[in-house]
C-alpha positions as CSV (number, residue, x, y, z in Angstrom):
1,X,17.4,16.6,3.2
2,X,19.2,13.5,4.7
3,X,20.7,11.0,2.5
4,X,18.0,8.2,2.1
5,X,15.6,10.7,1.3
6,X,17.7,11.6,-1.3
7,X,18.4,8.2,-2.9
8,X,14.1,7.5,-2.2
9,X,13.0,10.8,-4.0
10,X,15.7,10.0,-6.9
11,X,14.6,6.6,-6.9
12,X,11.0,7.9,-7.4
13,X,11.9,10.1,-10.4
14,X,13.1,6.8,-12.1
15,X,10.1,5.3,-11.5
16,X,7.6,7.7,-13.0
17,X,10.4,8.0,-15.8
18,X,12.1,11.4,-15.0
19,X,15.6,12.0,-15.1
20,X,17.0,13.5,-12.0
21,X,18.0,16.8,-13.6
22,X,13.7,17.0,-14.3
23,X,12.9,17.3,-11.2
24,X,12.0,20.8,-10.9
25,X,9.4,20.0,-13.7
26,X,8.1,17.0,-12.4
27,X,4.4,17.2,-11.7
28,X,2.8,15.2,-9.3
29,X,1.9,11.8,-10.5
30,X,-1.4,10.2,-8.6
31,X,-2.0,6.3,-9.4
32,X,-5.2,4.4,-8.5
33,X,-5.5,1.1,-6.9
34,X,-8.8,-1.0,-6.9
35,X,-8.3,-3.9,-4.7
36,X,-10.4,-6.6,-3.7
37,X,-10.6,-9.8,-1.8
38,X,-12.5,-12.4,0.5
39,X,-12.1,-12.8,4.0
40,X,-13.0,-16.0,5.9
41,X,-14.0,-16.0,9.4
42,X,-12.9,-18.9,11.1
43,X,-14.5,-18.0,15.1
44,X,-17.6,-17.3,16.4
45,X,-19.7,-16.7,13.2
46,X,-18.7,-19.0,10.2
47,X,-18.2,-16.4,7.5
48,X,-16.7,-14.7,4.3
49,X,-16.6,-11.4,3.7
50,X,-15.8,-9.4,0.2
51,X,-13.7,-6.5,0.8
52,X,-12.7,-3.1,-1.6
53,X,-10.6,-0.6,-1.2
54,X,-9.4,2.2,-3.5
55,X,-5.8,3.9,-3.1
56,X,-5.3,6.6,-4.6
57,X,-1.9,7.3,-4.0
58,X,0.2,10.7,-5.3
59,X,4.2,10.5,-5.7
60,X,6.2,13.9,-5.9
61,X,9.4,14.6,-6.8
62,X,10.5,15.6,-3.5
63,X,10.2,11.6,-2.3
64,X,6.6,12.4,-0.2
65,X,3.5,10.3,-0.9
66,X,-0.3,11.4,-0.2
67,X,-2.6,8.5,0.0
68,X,-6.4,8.5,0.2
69,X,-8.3,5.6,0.9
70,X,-11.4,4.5,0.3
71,X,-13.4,1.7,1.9
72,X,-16.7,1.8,1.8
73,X,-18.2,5.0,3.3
74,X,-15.0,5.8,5.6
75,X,-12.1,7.8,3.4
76,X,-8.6,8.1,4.8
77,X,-6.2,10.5,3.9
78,X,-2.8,10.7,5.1
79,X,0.9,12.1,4.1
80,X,4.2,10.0,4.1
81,X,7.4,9.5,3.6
82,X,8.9,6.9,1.2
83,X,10.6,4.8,3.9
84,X,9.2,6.3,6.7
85,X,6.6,4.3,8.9
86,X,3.2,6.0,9.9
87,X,0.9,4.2,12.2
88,X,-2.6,3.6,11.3
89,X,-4.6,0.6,13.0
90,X,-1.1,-0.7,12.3
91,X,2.4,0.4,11.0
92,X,2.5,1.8,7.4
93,X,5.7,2.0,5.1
94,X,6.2,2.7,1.8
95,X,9.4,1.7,0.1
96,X,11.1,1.5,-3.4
97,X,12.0,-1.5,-4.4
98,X,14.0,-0.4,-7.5
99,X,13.3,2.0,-10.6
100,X,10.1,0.4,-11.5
101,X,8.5,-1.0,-7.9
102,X,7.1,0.8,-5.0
103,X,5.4,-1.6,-2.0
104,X,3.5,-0.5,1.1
105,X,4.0,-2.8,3.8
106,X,1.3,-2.6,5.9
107,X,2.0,-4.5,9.4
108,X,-0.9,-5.9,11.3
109,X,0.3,-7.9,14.8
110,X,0.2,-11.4,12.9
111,X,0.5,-10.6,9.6
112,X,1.9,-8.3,6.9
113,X,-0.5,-6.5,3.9
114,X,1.7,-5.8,0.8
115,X,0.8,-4.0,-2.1
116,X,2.9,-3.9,-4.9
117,X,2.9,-1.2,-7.1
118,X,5.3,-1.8,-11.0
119,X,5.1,0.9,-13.3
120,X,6.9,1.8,-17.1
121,X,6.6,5.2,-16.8
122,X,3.9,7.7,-16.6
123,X,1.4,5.9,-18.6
124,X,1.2,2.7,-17.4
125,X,1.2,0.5,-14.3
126,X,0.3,-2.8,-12.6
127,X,-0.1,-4.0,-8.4
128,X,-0.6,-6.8,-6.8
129,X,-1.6,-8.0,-3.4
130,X,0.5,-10.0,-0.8
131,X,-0.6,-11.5,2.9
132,X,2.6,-13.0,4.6
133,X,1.9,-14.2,8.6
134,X,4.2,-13.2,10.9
135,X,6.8,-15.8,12.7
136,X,4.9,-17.8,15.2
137,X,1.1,-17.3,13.6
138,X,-0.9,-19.7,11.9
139,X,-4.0,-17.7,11.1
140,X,-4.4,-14.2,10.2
141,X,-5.5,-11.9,13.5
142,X,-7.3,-8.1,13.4
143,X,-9.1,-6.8,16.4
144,X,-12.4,-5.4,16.0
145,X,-13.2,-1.3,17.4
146,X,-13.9,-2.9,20.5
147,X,-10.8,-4.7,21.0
148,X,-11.5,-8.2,20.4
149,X,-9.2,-10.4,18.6
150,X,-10.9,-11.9,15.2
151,X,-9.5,-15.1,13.5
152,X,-9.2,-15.0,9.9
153,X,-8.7,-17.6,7.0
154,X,-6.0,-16.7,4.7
155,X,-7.2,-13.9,2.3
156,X,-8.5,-15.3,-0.9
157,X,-9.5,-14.4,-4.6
158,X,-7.0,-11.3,-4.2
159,X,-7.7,-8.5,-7.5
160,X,-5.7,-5.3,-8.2
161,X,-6.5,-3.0,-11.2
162,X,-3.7,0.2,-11.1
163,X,-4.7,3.2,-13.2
164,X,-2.2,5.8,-14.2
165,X,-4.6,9.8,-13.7
């Protein structure tokens, strides 16, 4: 195991309140993140749109993270890294902050998704959603499945529940 992986998995013990020396008893410890937010067309069709995702995302001792994601009908699952990007529709990090925050940075091409995920232990934790544009932009940018750029409003009425299982 390299170094930063070291300091991320030790890091990650803190944060679900486990001493170092516990980690060979550490369980697994899976969080749940309702989010929710509006999304205002600013081309073609004048429009907002509510949108709801669930992550449910499992630390382990060993500084991996398993994330499944729910929007709608379409689920996601994937495996990472703490620290270690993974592209999906987009680049995907997740990184500790310090012994009680983990973000995933979620880079789009104008914009960057942040969820913020505090926790006091294994019983209790709290997220919150950030949208910063990119250098450069002035409105937020996805591209639809057939490749066309779509103009977006700034995300509004942001809401993030986090659920210890």
């Amino acid at each position: 195991m390299n170094r930063p992986l070291i300091l991320a998995a030790m890091a990650c013990l803190l944060l679900l309140g486990l001493s170092p020396q516990a980690a060979s008893a550490a369980d697994d410890v899976t969080f749940r993140i309702t989010a929710s937010w509006t999304e205002s067309y600013v081309e073609s069709r004048r429009r907002s749109v509510q949108r709801l995702r669930t992550f449910q995302v499992t630390l382990k001792a060993n500084g991996s993270i398993t994330e499944r994601i729910e929007s709608g009908l379409a689920v996601r699952e994937a495996d990472a890294v703490l620290g270690a990007a993974r592209g999906d529709r987009g680049s995907t990090t997740w990184k500790v902050v310090n012994e009680t925050t983990l973000v995933r940075l979620h880079a789009r091409d104008s914009y960057t998704f942040a969820i913020w995920l505090r926790t006091q232990g294994k019983n209790s934790c709290t997220a919150t959603l950030e949208w910063r544009l990119k250098p450069g932009f002035a409105e937020y940018q996805v591209r639809s499945s057939s490749g066309k750029i779509i103009k977006l409003g700034e995300p509004s009425s942001p809401y993030a529940r986090c659920d210890v299982l």
